[in-house]
Structures are given as structure tokens and as C-alpha cells.
C-alpha positions as CSV (number, residue, x, y, z in Angstrom):
1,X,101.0,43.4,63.0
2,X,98.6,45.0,64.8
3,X,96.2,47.9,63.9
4,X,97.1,50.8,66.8
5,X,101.2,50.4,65.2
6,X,100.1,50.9,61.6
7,X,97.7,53.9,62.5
8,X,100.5,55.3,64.6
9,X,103.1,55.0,61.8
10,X,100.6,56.2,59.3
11,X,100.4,59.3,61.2
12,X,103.9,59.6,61.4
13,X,104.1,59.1,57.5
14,X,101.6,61.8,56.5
15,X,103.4,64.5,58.4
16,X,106.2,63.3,57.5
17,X,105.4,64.1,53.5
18,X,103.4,66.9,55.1
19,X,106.6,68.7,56.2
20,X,108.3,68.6,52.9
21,X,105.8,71.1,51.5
22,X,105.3,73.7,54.7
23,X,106.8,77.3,54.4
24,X,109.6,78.2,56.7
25,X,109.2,81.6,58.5
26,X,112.9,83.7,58.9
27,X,114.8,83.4,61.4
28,X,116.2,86.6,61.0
29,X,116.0,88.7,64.2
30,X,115.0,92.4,64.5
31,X,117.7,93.6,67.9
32,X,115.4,96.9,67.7
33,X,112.7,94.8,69.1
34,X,114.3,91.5,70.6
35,X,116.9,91.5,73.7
36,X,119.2,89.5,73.5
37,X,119.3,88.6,77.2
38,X,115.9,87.7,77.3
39,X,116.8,85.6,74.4
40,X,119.6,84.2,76.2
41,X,117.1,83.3,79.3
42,X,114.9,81.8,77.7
43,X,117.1,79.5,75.7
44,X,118.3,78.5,79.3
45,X,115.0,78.1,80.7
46,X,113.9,76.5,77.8
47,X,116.8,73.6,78.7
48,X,116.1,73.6,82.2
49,X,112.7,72.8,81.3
50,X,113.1,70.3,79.5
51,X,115.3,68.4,81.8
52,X,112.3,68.0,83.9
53,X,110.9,65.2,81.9
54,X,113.6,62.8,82.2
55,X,114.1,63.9,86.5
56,X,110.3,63.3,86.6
57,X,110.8,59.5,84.6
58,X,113.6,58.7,87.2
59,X,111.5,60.4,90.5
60,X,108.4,57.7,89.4
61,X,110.8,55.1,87.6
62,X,112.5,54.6,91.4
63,X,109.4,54.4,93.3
64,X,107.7,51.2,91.4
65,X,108.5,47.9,91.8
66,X,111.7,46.4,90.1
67,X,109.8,44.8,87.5
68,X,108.4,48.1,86.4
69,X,111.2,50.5,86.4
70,X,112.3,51.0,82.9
71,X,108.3,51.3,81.3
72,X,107.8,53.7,84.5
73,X,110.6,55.4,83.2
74,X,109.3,55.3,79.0
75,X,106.2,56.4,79.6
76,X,107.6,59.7,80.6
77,X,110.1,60.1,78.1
78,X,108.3,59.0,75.4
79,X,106.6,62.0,75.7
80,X,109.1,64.3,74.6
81,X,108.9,62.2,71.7
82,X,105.1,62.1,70.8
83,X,104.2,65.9,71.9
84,X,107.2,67.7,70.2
85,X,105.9,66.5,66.8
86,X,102.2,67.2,67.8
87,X,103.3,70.9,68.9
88,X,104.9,71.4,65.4
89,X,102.4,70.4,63.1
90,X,99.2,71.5,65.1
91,X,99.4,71.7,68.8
92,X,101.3,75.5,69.5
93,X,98.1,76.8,67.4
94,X,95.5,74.8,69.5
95,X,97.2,76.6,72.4
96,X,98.4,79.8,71.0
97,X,96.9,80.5,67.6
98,X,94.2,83.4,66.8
99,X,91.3,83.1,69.4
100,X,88.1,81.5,68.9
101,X,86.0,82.7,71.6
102,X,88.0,82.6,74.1
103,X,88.7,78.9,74.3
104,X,91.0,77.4,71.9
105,X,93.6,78.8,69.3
106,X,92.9,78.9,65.4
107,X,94.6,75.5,64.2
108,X,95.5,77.6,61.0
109,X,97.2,80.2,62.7
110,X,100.6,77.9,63.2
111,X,99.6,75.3,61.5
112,X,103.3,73.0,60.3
113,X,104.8,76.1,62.7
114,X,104.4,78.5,59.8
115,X,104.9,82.1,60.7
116,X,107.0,80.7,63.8
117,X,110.1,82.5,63.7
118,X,112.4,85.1,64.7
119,X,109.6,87.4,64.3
120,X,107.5,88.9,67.6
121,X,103.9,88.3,66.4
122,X,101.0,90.4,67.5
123,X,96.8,89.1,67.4
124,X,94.4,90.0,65.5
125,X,93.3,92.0,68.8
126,X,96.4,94.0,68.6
127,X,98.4,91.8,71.7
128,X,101.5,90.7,71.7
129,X,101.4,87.1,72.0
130,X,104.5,85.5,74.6
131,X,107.2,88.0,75.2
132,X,107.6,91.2,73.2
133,X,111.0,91.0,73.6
134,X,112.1,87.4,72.0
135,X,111.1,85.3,68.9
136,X,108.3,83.8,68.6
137,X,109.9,80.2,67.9
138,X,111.8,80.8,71.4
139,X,108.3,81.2,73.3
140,X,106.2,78.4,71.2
141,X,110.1,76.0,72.3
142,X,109.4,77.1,75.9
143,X,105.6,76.1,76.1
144,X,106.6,73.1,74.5
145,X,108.2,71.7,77.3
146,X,105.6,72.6,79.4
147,X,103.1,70.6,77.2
148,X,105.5,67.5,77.4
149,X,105.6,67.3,81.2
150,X,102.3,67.7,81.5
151,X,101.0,64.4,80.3
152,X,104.1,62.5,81.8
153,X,102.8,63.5,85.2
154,X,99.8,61.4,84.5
155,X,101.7,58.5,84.4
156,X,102.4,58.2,88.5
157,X,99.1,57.6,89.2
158,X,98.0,54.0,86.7
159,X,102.1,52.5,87.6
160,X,102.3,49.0,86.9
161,X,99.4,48.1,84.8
162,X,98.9,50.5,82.0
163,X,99.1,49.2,78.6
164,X,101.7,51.5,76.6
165,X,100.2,51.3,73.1
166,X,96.8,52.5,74.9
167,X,98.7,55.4,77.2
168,X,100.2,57.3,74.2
169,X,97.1,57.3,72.5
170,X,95.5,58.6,75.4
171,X,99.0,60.8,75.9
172,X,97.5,62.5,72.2
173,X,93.8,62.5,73.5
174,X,94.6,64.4,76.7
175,X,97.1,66.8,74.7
176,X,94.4,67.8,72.0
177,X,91.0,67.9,74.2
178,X,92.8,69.3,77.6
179,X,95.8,70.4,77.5
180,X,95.8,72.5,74.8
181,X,92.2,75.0,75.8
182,X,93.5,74.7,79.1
183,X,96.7,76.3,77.8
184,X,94.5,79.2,75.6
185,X,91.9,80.1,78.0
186,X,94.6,80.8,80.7
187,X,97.8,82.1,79.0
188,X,96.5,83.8,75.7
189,X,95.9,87.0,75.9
190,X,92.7,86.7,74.5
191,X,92.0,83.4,76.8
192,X,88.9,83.2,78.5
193,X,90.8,82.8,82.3
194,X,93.1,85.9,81.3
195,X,90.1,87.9,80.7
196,X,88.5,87.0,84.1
197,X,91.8,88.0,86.2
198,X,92.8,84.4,87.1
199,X,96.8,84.2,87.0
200,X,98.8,81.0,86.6
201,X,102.0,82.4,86.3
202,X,103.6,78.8,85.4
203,X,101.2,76.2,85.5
204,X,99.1,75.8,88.4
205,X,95.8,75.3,86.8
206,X,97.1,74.3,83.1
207,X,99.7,71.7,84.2
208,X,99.1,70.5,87.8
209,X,95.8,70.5,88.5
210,X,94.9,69.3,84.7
211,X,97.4,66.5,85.1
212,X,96.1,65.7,89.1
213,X,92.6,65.5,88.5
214,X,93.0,63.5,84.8
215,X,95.3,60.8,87.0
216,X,92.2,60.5,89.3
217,X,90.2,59.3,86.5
218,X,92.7,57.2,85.8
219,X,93.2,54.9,88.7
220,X,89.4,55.1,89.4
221,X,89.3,53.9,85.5
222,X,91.9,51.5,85.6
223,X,91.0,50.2,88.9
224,X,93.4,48.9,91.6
225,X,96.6,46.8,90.8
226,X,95.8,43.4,91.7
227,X,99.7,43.6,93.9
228,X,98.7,46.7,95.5
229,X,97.0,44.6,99.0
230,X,101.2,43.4,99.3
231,X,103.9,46.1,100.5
232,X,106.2,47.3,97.4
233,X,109.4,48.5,97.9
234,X,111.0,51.1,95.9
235,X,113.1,49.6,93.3
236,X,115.7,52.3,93.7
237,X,115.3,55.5,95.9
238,X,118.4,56.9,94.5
239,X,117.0,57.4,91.7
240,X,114.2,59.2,93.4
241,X,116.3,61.4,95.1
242,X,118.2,62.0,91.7
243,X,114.8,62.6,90.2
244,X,114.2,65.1,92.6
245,X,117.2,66.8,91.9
246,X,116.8,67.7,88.6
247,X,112.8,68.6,88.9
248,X,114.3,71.2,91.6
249,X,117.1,72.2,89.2
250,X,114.8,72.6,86.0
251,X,112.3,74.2,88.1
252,X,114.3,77.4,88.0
253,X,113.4,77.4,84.7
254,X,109.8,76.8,84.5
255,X,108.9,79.3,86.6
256,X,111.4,82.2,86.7
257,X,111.4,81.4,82.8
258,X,107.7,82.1,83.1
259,X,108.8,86.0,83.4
260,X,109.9,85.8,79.5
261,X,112.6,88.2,80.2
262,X,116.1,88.5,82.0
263,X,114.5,91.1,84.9
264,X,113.4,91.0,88.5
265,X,110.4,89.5,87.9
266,X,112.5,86.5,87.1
267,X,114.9,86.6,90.4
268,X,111.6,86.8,92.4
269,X,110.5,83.8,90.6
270,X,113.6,82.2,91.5
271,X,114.0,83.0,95.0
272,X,110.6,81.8,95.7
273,X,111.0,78.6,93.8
274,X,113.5,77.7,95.9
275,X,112.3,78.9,99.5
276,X,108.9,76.7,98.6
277,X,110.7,73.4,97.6
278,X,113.3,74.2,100.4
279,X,110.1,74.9,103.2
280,X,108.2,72.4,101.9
281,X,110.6,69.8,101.8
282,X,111.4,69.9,106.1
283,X,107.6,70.6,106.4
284,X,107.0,67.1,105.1
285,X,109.8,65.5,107.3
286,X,109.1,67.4,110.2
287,X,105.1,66.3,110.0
288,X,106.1,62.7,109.3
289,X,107.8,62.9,112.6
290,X,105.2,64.5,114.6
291,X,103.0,61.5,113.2
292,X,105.7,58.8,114.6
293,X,106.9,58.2,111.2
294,X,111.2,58.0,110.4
295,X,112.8,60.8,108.5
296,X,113.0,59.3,105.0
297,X,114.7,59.9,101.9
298,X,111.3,59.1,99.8
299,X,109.6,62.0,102.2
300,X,111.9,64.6,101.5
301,X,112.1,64.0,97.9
302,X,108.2,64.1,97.8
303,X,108.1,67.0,99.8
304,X,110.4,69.2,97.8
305,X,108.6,68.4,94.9
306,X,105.2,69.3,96.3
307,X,106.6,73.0,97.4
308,X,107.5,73.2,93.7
309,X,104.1,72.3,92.5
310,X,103.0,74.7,95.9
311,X,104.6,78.2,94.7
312,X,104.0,77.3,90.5
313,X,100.9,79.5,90.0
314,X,102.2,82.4,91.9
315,X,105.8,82.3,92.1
316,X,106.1,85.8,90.2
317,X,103.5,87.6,92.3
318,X,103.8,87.1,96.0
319,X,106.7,88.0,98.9
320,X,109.1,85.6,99.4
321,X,107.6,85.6,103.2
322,X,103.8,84.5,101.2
323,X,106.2,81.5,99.7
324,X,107.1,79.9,102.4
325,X,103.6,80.4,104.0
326,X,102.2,79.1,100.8
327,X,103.9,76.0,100.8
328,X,103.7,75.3,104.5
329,X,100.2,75.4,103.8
330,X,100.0,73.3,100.7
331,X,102.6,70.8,101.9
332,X,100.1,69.8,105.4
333,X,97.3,69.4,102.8
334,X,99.1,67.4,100.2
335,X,100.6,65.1,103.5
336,X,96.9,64.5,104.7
337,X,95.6,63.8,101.0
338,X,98.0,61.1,100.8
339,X,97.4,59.6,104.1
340,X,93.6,60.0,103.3
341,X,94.4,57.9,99.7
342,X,96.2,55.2,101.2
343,X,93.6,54.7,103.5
344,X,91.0,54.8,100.1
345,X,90.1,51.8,97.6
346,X,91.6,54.7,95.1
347,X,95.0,53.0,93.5
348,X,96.9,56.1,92.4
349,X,100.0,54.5,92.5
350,X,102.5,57.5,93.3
351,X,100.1,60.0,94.6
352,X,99.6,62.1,91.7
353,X,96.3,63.9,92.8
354,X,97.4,64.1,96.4
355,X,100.2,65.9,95.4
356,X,100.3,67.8,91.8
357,X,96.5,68.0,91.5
358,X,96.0,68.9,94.8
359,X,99.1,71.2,95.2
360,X,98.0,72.6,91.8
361,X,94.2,73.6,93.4
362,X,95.3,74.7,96.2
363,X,98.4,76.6,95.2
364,X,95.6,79.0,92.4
365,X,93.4,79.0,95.5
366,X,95.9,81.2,97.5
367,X,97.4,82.9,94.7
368,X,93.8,84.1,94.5
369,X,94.4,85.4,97.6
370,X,97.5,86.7,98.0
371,X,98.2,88.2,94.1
372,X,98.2,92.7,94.5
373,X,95.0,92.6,92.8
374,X,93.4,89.5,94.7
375,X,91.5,89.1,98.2
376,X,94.6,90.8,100.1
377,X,93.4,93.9,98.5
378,X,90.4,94.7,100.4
379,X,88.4,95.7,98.0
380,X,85.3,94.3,96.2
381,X,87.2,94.0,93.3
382,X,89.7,91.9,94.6
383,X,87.1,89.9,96.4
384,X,85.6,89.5,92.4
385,X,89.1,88.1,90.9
386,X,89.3,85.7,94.1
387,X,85.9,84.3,93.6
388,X,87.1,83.9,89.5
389,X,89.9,82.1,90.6
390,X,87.7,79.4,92.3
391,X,85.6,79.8,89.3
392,X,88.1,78.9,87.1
393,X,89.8,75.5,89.3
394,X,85.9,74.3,89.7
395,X,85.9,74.5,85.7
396,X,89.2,72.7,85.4
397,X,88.0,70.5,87.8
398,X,85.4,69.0,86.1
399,X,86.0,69.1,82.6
400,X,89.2,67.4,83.0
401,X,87.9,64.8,85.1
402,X,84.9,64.3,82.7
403,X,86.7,64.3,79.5
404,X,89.7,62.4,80.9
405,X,87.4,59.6,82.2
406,X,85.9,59.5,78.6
407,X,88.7,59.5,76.8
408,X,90.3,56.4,79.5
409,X,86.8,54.6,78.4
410,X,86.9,55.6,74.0
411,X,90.3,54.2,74.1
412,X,89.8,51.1,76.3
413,X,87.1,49.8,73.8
414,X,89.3,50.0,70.8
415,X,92.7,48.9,73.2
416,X,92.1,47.2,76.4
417,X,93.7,49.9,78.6
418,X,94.8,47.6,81.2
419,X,97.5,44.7,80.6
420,X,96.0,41.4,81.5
421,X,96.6,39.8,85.1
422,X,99.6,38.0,83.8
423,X,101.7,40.7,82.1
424,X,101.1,42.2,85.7
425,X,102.3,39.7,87.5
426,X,105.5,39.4,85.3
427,X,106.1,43.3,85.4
428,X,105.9,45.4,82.1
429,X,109.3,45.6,81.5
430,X,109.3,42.6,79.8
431,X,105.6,42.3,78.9
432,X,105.5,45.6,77.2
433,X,109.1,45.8,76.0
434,X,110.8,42.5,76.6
435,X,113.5,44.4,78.8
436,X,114.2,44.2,82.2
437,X,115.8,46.0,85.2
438,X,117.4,44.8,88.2
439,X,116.5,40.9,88.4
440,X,118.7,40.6,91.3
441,X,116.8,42.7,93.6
442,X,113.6,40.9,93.1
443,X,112.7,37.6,94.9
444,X,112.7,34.3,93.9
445,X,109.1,33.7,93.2
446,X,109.4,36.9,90.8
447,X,112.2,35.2,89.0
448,X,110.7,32.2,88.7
449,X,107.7,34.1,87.0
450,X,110.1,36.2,84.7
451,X,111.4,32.8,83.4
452,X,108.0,30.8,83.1
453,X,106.9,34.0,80.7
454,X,110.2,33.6,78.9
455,X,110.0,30.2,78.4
456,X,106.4,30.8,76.9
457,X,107.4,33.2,74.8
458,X,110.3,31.5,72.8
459,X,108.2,28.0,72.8
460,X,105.5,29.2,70.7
């Protein structure tokens, strides 16, 4: 039995016993206050949301090798697992709780989601914190989801040799020491970014960048795969295109659910969402052509999804005409990036930087620009909230590369991050989780290794 399980199932344990003695907040709603088709919304959005997490497991699960689908696939989902419970019992007040100079949330405030309910609950300051029109527990349900993805996007970038025991613990590390000050200085209303000017209407900044830039450290970390000099297929681009799919469908819901009400705000939101993917998506085919390459299933998928991450941090701000320039823009960038990579010693295995991290940057860059009170103003206080929006992506920038890298190198020397060379070789579907996927569309020389390992195992 080893150590990392029992800590893990200690944890799980304590809260556990920890929840039988936390208060529960009513539920009961005040109508004079809440709407209930903002309520209505949300709960939708809240859905679509979450649907992302198992589109995004099959978008990366179909693009590794066969051998690697299904713990592809886990690492994703798992996290809908491991950060719902951390939201509960302390991560909604790490991101949302009473400020502490500007940076992180009281861990108090919500602490075991107490005072969470059907109430609308205004700061210390006098704010009201998430929409003034639905229940608290509705908003702190809807950031959930957004912390979930978040980490999951990681994932893409160390495929094929991550060891899963070390990921989740780096899954918590990320959530606590990133995510989660990320989350208060830009979407609080006391938050340090909110106080500068700099808008991330869904997740620009807080999600993509934050997850792009922390899956660079990764592969730098973890180093290259030792199969990635050899041409991998796609175990199943169906599932890609599947994947796709439903992040374009639960889209909807992460960013016109970012307007927190039923209104017009939301319908812009919507409309842009969709022009982006839609723009960016024949953008990306399109260029491919131009550089000799074939229209391809793969390309459009990737290219819808990077006009998603594209429009994120301004979808609720700019004209539906600024969309599709927006993700036009984004989408050449992001195509170049990952040209650039596969031409690097860089092993990010499905292009996480290339495409969230830098559609992320890029996309709060020109929201900078193109928000009312941004550099398309004309006036020196535009110019001011522009120059705080690169402010604010240099800051992300760096401390998420710094403290992701540290937190890749704390939890290597206590778990080897990295499976060895063999469980590699024999895929971590079965060296991870003694399952497998699709033996019949791998060669012979990979069977042959599937069967040496389970003859090793059921000898000893």
C-alpha cells in the first residue's frame, strides 16, 4: 500500500467527518430579489458547463495513441471528481470569499460552503458578489465548473507519460496556488485585476492562459516522450470531432452564462461564441491549404476550439464584426505557434500553449483593445486600461509559469512525475490502470509488448 493512496484517502476521511458537523445555509429564495429566469439560465449554463469536461477528455482522449486513450480520457474527468470536493470544503472561498488585499478570498468566509445558499450575499465593501439576481449557491455551482476544466486542460500538453497518482496531486497544487488568486484578483469585485480595469469576461486570463502557460512548464518539466521522434496516429478522430462538439455546445454556456442573467448581454455572448468558433474553424482549414496541407477533420476540430478559447475574454463586450476579426487574428497566431512547436525540442503533446495559452494571451490582448473603455476609445484613459491589461497577462505569465514549474519539481521528489520508460512503452492504460482500449488497432510489436507486461505482472 503505498503512501500518496493513504494520504489521499485520509483527506477524503477527514472531510468526510468534517461535513457531518458544518451548518447548512437556507435554501429558501427571496423572488423580491432573485429572477427566476436568471435562475433558470444559469442552471442551464451551469449544465452546459459542465459537459465541457467530459467533450474536452474525448477531444485529447482521440488524439493520443491507442495505448493511451482511456488515462487521456481519466485524467480529465477525474477532475470533476477531485475539484468539486475541494470547491466545497475550501476552494469557492479561496476564490470568492472576503478579500485579503486584493489577492485571495478569506478561506473562512465559505469555508464547508457555509452561508452558500439561496441567499444574494454582499462584501464586507458593500458589493454584490456574482449576480444580484440569483443565489449564491447557483453562482459558487457555475464557477465550479469553470475551476474543473481548468486543470483538465493541462493535461494535453504531458499525454502519454504522466504518472496519475503524481498529476492529481499536482491537479490540487495548481487549484489552490493558481487557480484560485487567479480567480479573486480578476473576478471579485474587490480583486486586484477588477480594480485595474482588466476584463475577462469568461476566462481568458483565469482559465486559458493559466492552464496554457502551466502545460508549458509541464512538458519542459517532464521532458519529451521517448515515442515522440516516431509519427502517432490518432487513436480515434471521431472522438475528436465528438469532443469538439460538445466544447462548442457547452460553450454557449460558459460564456453567455458569464452574463449571470437571462438579458442581451447573454445573446451577444452567444452570437459571438459562435461566429468565433465558426470563423475560426475555416480560418484554420483555409491556412492549412494555403500551406499545401489537406483539409482535415483534426484541423477543423482544433480550429473551432481555438476561436472558442479566441472570443472567451471578450465575448460580452465587442461587435459581432470585432469577433470574427478577433478570431481570424488569434486563429493565424495559434496555427504559427504550433507549427513553430513542432519544429521545437518542446513535447507539448496536443498543443496546449499553442492553442489555449496562447489564444488565452492573445485573446485579453485585444479585448484590451477593442472593450468601450479600452484602446478603441482614444483617450489616455483607455490607453491606461490597455497598458493594465498587458500588465495583468505579463503577471499571469510568470507566476504561473514559475509556481507551476515548482510545484511539477515539489511533487516529483516525493512521486516520480514521469512513469518509467517501460510503462511508456506499454501505454498507461494498462500501466496506470490495467485497462485497455482498442488492441486491434495497434500493431503487432505493440501487442506483443502489452502481453510481455501481462505476463510479468501475473508471474510475480
Amino acid at each position: 500500500m503505498k503512501r500518496r493512496w493513504i494520504i489521499l484517502m485520509t483527506c477524503m476521511v477527514l472531510i468526510s467527518i468534517a461535513g457531518l458537523f458544518a451548518p447548512e445555509p437556507s435554501f429558501e429564495c427571496d423572488f423580491s430579489k432573485i429572477d427566476a429566469a436568471d435562475v433558470a439560465w444559469l442552471i442551464t449554463a451551469t449544465i452546459f458547463v459542465l459537459m465541457m469536461t467530459p467533450g474536452l477528455s474525448f477531444f485529447y482522449g482521440g488524439m493520443v495513441g491507442a495505448k493511451n486513450v482511456i488515462s487521456t480520457m481519466l485524467q480529465s474527468f477525474i477532475a470533476m471528481g477531485i475539484i468539486s470536493v475541494l470547491w466545497v470544503v475550501f476552494g469557492f472561498s479561496l476564490c470568492f470569499g472576503d478579500d485579503i488585499a486584493g489577492v485571495i478570498g478569506d478561506p473562512t468566509t465559505f469555508l464547508m460552503f457555509q452561508n452558500v445558499g439561496g441567499d444574494v450575499y454582499t462584501t464586507p465593501t458593500g458589493k454584490i458578489l456574482g449576480g444580484a439576481t440569483i443565489p449564491l449557491a447557483l453562482y459558487a455551482l457555475f464557477q465550479m465548473k469553470f475551476a474543473i476544466i481548468t486543470p483538465s486542460l493541462i493535461t494535453g500538453s504531458f499525454a502519454e507519460r504522466v504518472r496519475f497518482s503524481g498529476y492529481m496531486f499536482f491537479m490540487i497544487f495548481f487549484f489552490v496556488m493558481i487557480y484560485c488568486p487567479l480567480a479573486h484578483m480578476t473576478w471579485h469585485p474587490d480583486g486586484l485585476f477588477l480594480k485595474w480595469g482588466v476584463v475577462d469576461f469568461a476566462g481568458g486570463i483565469v482559465v486559458h492562459a493559466s492552464s496554457g502557460v502551466a502545460a508549458l512548464a509541464g512538458a519542459i518539466f517532464l521532458g519529451r516522450r521517448k515515442s515522440c521522434t516516431r509519427k502517432s496516429e490518432p487513436a480515434n478522430i471521431p472522438f475528436v470531432l465528438l469532443g469538439a462538439a460538445m466544447l462548442w455546445l457547452g460553450w454557449f454556456g460558459f460564456n453567455a452564462g458569464s452574463s449571470l442573467h437571462a438579458d442581451g448581454v447573454a445573446v451577444k455572448a452567444f452570437l459571438n461564441t459562435n461566429t468565433a468558433s465558426a470563423t475560426a474553424m475555416m480560418t484554420w482549414i483555409f491556412f492549412d491549404c494555403l500551406r499545401g496541407r489537406k483539409p482535415s477533420a483534426m484541423g477543423a476540430a482544433v480550429g473551432c476550439v481555438v476561436g472558442l478559447v479566441a472570443i472567451t475574454p471578450s465575448a460580452g463586450y465587442v461587435t459581432v464584426g470585432e469577433s470574427i476579426f478577433i478570431s481570424f487574428v488569434i486563429t493565424l497566431i495559434c496555427n504559427t505557434a504550433v507549427y513553430w512547436r513542432s519544429h521545437s525540442r518542446i513535447d507539448d503533446a496536443l498543443d496546449v500553449f499553442p492553442t489555449h495559452g496562447t489564444g488565452g494571451i492573445f485573446g485579453t490582448v485585444l479585448t484590451g483593445i477593442f472593450i468601450q473603455e479600452g484602446l478603441v476609445a482614444g483617450t489616455p484613459d483607455g490607453f491606461v486600461v490597455f497598458l493594465y491589461h498587458l500588465l495583468a497577462v505579463a503577471m499571469v505569465i510568470a507566476y504561473t509559469f514559475v509556481m507551476s514549474y515548482f510545484g511539477y519539481w515539489l511533487i516529483d521528489k516525493f512521486i516520480p512525475m514521469r512513469v518509467s520508460e517501460y510503462s511508456e512503452r506499454v501505454g498507461l492504460d494498462y500501466s496506470q490502470h490495467d485497462e485497455h482500449y482498442g488492441l486491434a488497432h495497434v500493431g503487432e510489436r505493440e501487442i506483443a509488448e502489452y502481453e510481455e507486461y501481462i505476463v510479468r505482472k501475473y508471474s510475480k
